[in-house]
C-alpha positions in Angstrom: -37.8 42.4 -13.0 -37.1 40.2 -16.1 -33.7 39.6 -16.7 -33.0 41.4 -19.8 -30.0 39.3 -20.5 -32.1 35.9 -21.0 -33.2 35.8 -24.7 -36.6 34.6 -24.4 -37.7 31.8 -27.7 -38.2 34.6 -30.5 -40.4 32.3 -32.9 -44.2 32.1 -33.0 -44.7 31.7 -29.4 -42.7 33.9 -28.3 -45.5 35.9 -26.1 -46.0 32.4 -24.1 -42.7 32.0 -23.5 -42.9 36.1 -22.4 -45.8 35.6 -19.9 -44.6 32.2 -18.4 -41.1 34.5 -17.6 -43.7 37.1 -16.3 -45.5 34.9 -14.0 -42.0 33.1 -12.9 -41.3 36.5 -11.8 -43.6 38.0 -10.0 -44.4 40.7 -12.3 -48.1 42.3 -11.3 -50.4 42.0 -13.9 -53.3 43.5 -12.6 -55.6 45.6 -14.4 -56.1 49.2 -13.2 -53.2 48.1 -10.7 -53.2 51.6 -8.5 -50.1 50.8 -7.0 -47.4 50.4 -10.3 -49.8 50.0 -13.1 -48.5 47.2 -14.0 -45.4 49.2 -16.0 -42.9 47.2 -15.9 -45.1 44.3 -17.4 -46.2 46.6 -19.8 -42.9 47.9 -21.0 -41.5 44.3 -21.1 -44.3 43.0 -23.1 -43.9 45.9 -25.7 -40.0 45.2 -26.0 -40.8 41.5 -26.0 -43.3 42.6 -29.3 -40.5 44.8 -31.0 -38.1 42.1 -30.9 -40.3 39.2 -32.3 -41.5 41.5 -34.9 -38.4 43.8 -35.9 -40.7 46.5 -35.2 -41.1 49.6 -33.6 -43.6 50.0 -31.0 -45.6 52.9 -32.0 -46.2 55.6 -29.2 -50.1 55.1 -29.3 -52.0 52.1 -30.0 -52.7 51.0 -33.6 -54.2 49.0 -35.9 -51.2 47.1 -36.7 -49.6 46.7 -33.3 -53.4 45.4 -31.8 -53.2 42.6 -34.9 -49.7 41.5 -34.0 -50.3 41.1 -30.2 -53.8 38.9 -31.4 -52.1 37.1 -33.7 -49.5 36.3 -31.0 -52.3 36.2 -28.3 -53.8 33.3 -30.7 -50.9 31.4 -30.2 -51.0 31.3 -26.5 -51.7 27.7 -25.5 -51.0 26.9 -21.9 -50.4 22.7 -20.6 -51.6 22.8 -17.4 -54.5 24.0 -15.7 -52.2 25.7 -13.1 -50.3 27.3 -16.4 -53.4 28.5 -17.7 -54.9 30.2 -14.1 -51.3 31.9 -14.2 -51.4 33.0 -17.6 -54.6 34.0 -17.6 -54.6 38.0 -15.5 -51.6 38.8 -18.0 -54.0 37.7 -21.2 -56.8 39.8 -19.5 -54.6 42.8 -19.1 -53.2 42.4 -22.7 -56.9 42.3 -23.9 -58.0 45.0 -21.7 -55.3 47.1 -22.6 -55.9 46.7 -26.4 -60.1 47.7 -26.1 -59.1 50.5 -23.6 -56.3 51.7 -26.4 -59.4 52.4 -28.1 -58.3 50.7 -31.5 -61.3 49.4 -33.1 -60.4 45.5 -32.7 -63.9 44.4 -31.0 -65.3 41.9 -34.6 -61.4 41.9 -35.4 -60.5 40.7 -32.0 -63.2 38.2 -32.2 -62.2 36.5 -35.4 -58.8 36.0 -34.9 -58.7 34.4 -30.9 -61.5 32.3 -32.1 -61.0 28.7 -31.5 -57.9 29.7 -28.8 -57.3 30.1 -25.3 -56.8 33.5 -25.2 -60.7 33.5 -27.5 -62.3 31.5 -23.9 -60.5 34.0 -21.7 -61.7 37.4 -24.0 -65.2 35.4 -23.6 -65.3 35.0 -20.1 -64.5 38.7 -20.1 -67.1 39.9 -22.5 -69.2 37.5 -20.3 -68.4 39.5 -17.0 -68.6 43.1 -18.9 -72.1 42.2 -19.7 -73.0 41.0 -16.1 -71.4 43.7 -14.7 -72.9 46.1 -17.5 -76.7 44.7 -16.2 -75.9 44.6 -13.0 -75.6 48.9 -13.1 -78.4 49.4 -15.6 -80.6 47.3 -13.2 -79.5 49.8 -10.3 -80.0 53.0 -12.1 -83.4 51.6 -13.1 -83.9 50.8 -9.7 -82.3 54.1 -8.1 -84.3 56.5 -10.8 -86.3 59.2 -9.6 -89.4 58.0 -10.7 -88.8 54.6 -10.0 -88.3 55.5 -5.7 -91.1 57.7 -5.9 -93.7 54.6 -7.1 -91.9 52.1 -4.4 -92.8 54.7 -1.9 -96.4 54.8 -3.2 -96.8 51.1 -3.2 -95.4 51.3 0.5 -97.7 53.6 1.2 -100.9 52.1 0.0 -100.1 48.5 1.6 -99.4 50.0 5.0 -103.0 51.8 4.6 -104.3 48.5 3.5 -102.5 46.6 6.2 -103.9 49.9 8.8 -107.4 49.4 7.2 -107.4 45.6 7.9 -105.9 46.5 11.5 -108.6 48.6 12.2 -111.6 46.2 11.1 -110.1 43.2 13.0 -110.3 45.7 16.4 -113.8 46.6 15.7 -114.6 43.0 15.3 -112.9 42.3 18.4 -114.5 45.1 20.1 -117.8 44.0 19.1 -116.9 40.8 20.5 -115.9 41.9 23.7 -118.9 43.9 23.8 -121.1 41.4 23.5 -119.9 38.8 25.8 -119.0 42.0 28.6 -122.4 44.1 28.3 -122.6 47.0 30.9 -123.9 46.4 34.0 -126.9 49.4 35.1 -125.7 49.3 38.6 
């Protein structure tokens, strides 16, 4: 847990200097976590956002509160490339958490993370959506009704072919054997 008594740097980075605390410690940060739910990160990120803005959290997601968390998300610049693989599951679960809020920030969330970290990390996410988005359209396609039925057909008709082709080879080797083994009139 945070320790509520350390006043984290309340200025215009404030929400780095909240998830560096978070990763320092421990705090899960996972998306869909089925074990805690990530909470506690949760609840400490919105008090973190109340206090930097002099704000009240609203009960449900909003226009306003998604735009302060992006303009703060836009701020996010990690040093290191170790800084920036430990920031980066709490920025995923801050982004996920605002599209899943169901606020309408998709071309707004765009704009304003362009040209900042947190913008490569919402693109390598939009990135994996739309992999992962294909990756299920091309197994309904390839799991539809319709779809089995003509694989089976084709199946079918190359293992007749195949049969076909089977059969003719035996009749050539047949005649073959034939003709070099002709009966004998005992």
């Amino acid at each position: 847990m945070l320790n509520e008594d350390d006043e984290t740097d309340m200025d215009d980075n404030w929400l780095h200097s909240h998830l560096v605390q978070v990763v320092r410690a421990g705090l899960c940060t996972k998306i869909l976590c089925t074990t805690c739910g990530a909470v506690e990160f949760r609840r400490g990120l919105l008090d973190s956002l109340a206090k930097a803005t002099g704000k009240t959290v609203p009960r449900v997601l909003d226009q306003e509160f998604a735009a302060d968390m992006l303009c703060a998300l836009a701020k996010v610049r990690p040093d290191t490339s170790e800084e920036r693989a430990g920031l980066a599951e709490p920025v995923q679960c801050i982004l996920f958490d605002l599209w899943r809020g169901g606020v309408e920030v998709e071309p707004f969330m765009a704009a304003q993370l362009s040209d900042s970290w947190a913008g490569e990390v919402l693109a390598r996410m939009k990135a994996h959506y739309d992999a992962t988005l294909r990756a299920r359209r091309a197994l309904e396609e390839f799991n539809d009704p319709v779809n089995i039925q003509k694989r089976r057909n084709e199946a079918k008709l190359l293992r007749q072919q195949r049969h076909a082709i089977r059969l003719e080879n035996k009749k050539e080797r047949d005649r073959i054997w034939r003709f070099n083994n002709p009966k004998s009139d005992s």
